[in-house]
N, C-alpha and C positions, 0 to 999 in steps of 0.2 A: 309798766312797772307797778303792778297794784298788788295788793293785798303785802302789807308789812306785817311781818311776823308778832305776833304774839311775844309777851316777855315770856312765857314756858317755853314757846318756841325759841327764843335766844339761850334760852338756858339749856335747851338742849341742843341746840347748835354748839354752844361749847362745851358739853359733857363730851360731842362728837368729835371731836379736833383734841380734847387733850385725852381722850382712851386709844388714842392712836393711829382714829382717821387721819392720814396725812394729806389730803386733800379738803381744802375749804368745797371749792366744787363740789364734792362727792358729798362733805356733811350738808350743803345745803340742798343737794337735789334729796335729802331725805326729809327735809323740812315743805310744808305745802306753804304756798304762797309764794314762794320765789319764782322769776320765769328772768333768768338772765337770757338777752341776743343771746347768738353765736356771737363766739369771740376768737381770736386767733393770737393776744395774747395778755398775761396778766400781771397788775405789776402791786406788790405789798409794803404799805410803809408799818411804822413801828412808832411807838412812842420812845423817844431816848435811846437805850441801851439794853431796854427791858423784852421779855418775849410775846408783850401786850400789840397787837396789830391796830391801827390807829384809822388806814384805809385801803380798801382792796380795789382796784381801777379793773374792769375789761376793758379791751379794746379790738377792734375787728379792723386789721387795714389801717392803723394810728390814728383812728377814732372813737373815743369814748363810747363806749355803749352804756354803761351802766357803773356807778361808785357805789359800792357799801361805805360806812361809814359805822364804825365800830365804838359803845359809848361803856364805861365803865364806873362803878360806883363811887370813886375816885379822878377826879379830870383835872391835869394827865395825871397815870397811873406811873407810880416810880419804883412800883417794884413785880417783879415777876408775878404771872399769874391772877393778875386781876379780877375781881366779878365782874364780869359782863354784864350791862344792865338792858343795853337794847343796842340794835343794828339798824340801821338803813339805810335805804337803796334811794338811788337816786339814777 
């Protein structure tokens, strides 16, 4: 789990997700430096009530492979659509 994205790169991971990528997956395999395991399945929390994502878990076989961990300019963010200020993986 090496190379953490750049702050452009978070920014543009979230240009990717709110233009309508509906896949986190998918906007980060557009990002370099990400290299998630295989996984088989994936679970998202949330900050509160808001559409801010807080943490993304893989897991492969209900074992952790790898946490994002999602930071906002704001901590915690309490209202919709947050800036993203940076992501990481764990």
């Amino acid at each position: 789990m090496e190379d953490i994205p750049s702050i452009l790169d978070t920014a543009k991971f979230r240009h990717l997700v709110l233009d309508g990528v509906n896949s986190i997956e998918t906007a980060l395999a557009s990002l370099q430096g990400f290299a998630i395991p295989e996984y088989d399945e994936l679970s998202l929390t949330y900050y509160g009530v808001t559409n801010n994502i807080a943490t993304v878990v893989y897991s492969k076989a209900s074992v952790v492979v790898a946490t994002l961990t999602l930071t906002y300019s704001v901590q915690p963010p309490v209202s919709n659509d947050a800036n993203l200020v940076n992501v990481t993986i764990s």
